[in-house]
C-alpha positions as CSV (number, residue, x, y, z in Angstrom):
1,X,0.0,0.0,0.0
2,X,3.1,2.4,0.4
3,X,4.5,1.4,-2.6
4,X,1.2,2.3,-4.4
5,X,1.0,5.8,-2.2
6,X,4.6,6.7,-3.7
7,X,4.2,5.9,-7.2
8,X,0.8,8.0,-7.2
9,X,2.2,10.7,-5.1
10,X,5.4,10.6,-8.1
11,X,3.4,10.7,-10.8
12,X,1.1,13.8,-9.8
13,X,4.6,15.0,-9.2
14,X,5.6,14.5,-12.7
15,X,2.5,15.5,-14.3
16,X,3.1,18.8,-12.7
17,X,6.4,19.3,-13.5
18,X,6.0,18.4,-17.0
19,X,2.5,20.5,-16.9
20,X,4.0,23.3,-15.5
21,X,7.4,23.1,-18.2
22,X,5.0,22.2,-20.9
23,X,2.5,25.5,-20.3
24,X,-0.2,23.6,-19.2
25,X,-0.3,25.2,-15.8
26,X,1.1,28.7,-14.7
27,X,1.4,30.0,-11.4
28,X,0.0,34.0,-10.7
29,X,0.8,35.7,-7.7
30,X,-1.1,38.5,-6.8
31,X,-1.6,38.8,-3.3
32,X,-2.6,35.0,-3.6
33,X,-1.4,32.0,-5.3
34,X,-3.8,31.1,-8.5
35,X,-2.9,28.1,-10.5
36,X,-4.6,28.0,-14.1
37,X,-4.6,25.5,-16.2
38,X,-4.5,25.8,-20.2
39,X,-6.2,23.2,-22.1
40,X,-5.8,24.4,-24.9
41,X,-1.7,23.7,-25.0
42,X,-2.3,20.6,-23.6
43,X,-4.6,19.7,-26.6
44,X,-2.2,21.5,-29.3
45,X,0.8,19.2,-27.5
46,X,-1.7,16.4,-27.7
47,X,-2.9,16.3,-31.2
48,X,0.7,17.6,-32.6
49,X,2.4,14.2,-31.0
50,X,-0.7,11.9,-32.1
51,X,-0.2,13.3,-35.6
52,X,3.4,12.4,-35.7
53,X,3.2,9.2,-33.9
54,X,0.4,8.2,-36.5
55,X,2.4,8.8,-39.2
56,X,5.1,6.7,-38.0
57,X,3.0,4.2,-37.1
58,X,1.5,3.8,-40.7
59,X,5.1,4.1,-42.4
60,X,5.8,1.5,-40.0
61,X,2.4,-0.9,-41.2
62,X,3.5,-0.5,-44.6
63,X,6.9,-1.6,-44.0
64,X,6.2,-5.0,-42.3
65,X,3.7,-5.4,-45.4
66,X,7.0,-4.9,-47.4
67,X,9.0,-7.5,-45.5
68,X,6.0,-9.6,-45.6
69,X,6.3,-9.6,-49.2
70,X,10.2,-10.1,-49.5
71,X,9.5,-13.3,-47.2
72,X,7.9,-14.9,-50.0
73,X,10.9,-14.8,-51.7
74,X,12.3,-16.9,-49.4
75,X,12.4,-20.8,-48.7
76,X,13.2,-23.2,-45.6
77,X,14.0,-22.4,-42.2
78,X,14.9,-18.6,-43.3
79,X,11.0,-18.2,-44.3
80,X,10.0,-19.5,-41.1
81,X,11.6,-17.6,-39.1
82,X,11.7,-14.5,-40.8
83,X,7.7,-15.1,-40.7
84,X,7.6,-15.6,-37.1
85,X,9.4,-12.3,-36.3
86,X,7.1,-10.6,-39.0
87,X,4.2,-12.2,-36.8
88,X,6.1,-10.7,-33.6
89,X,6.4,-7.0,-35.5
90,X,3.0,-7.3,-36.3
91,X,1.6,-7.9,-32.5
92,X,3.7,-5.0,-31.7
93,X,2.3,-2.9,-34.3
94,X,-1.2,-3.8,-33.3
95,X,0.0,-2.9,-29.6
96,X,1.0,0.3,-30.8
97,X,-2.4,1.2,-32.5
98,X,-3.6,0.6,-29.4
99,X,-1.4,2.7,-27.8
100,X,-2.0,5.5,-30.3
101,X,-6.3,5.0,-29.3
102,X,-5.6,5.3,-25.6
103,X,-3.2,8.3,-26.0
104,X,-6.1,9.9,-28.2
105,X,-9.1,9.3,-25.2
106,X,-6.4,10.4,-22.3
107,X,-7.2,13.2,-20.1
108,X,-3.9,15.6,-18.9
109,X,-3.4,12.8,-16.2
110,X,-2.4,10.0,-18.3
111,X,-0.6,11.5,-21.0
112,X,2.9,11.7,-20.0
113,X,2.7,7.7,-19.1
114,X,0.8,6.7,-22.4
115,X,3.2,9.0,-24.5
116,X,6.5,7.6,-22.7
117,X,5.0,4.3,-23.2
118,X,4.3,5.1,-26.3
119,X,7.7,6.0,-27.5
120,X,9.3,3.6,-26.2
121,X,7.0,1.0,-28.2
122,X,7.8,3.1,-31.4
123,X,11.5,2.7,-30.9
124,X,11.8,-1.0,-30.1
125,X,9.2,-2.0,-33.1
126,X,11.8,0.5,-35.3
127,X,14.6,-1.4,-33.9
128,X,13.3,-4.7,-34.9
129,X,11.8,-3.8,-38.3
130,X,15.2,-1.9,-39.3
131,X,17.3,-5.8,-37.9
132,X,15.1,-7.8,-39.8
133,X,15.8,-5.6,-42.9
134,X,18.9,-5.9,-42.6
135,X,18.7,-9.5,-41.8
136,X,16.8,-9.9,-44.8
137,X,19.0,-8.2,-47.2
138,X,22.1,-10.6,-45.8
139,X,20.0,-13.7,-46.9
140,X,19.7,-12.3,-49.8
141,X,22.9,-11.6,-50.6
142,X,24.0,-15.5,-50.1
């Protein structure tokens, strides 16, 4: 239970931080301390990630459908196995979209988690489709 107390206690901590850094809150002293929030930057910051992380999600769909393709080309144990990572990239993609849907129906509070989360997902399913390209093209050249 104090475990659970700190993490929630550290992420309202972050989500100020980053709030406050991000523009999303300022602080107005005049005789008393006023803290307003401005939903509006937090929707621009919103929709301006979304948008990129879309696109790099659908470049990313069409390149497994590429590597799907190439895989044809191959025979044996490389096509199997080069099909079950495709199958792996895939459930990551698909884990991704979903990503992409919760960032989308996230209030203030969740954002900074689904977007870290989010990155981080982009950057390991780029890591594995640019290592099976690669792996690709070295069976090819055999």
């Amino acid at each position: 239970m104090k475990r659970l107390l700190v993490v929630v206690l550290a992420l309202v901590v972050v989500v100020g931080v980053v709030g406050y850094w991000r523009g999303w809150f300022s602080v107005v002293r005049e005789g008393k301390v006023d803290v307003e929030v401005d939903s509006a930057k937090f929707k621009q910051d919103k929709q301006a990630f979304s948008k990129t992380v879309g696109v790099k999600a659908k470049a990313m769909k069409e390149q497994v459908a590429n590597l799907w393709k190439k895989s044809e080309g191959l025979t044996g144990e490389d096509k199997a196995q080069v099909q079950k990572e495709l199958d792996e990239l895939k459930r990551k993609h698909d884990r991704l979209e979903q990503q992409i849907k919760e960032l989308e129906d996230s209030g203030q509070d969740r954002f900074d988690s689904i977007k870290q989360d989010l990155s981080k997902s982009l950057e390991e399913v780029e890591k594995k489709t640019e290592d099976l390209t690669k792996k690709m093209e070295k069976g090819k050249d055999k």
